[in-house]
C-alpha positions in Angstrom: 0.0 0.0 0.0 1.2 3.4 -0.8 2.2 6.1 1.7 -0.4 9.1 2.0 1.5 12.6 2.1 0.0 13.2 5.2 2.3 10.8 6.8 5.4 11.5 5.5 5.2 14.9 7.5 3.6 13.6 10.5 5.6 14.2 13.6 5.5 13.0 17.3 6.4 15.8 19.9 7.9 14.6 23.3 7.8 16.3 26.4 10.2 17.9 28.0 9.7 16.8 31.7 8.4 13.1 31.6 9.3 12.5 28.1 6.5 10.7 27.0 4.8 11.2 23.4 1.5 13.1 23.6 0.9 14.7 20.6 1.2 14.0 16.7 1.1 16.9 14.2 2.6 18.0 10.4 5.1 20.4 9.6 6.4 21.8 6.2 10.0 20.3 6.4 11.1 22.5 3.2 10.1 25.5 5.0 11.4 24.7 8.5 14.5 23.1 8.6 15.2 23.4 12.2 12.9 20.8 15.1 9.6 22.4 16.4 9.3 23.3 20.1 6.0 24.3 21.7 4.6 24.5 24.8 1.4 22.3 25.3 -0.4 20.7 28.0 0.8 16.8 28.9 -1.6 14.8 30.5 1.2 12.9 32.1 2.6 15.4 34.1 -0.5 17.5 34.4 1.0 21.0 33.5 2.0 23.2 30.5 5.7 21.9 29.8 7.9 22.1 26.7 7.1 19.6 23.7 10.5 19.1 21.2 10.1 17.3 18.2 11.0 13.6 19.0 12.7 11.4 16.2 10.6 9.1 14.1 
């Protein structure tokens, strides 16, 4: 079966803190070259922390 474009640009971002993965989401990999932190709530830790993009 043949890959969707979707998921060639999906990507898991990590926390910070407990490093779990707690979210998925697409970026545009020609336009940003460096990895994607943002600041979310994890459901782990159960506060805002840092989410870094995690490897695939």
């Amino acid at each position: 079966m043949a890959k969707s474009k979707f998921s060639e640009n999906l990507i898991k971002m990590k926390c910070a803190a407990c490093k779990r993965i707690n979210y998925y989401t697409r970026k545009n990999k020609k336009k940003i070259e460096k990895k994607l932190e943002i600041k979310k709530f994890c459901s782990w830790c159960r506060k805002s922390t840092v989410h870094k993009e995690a490897k695939r």
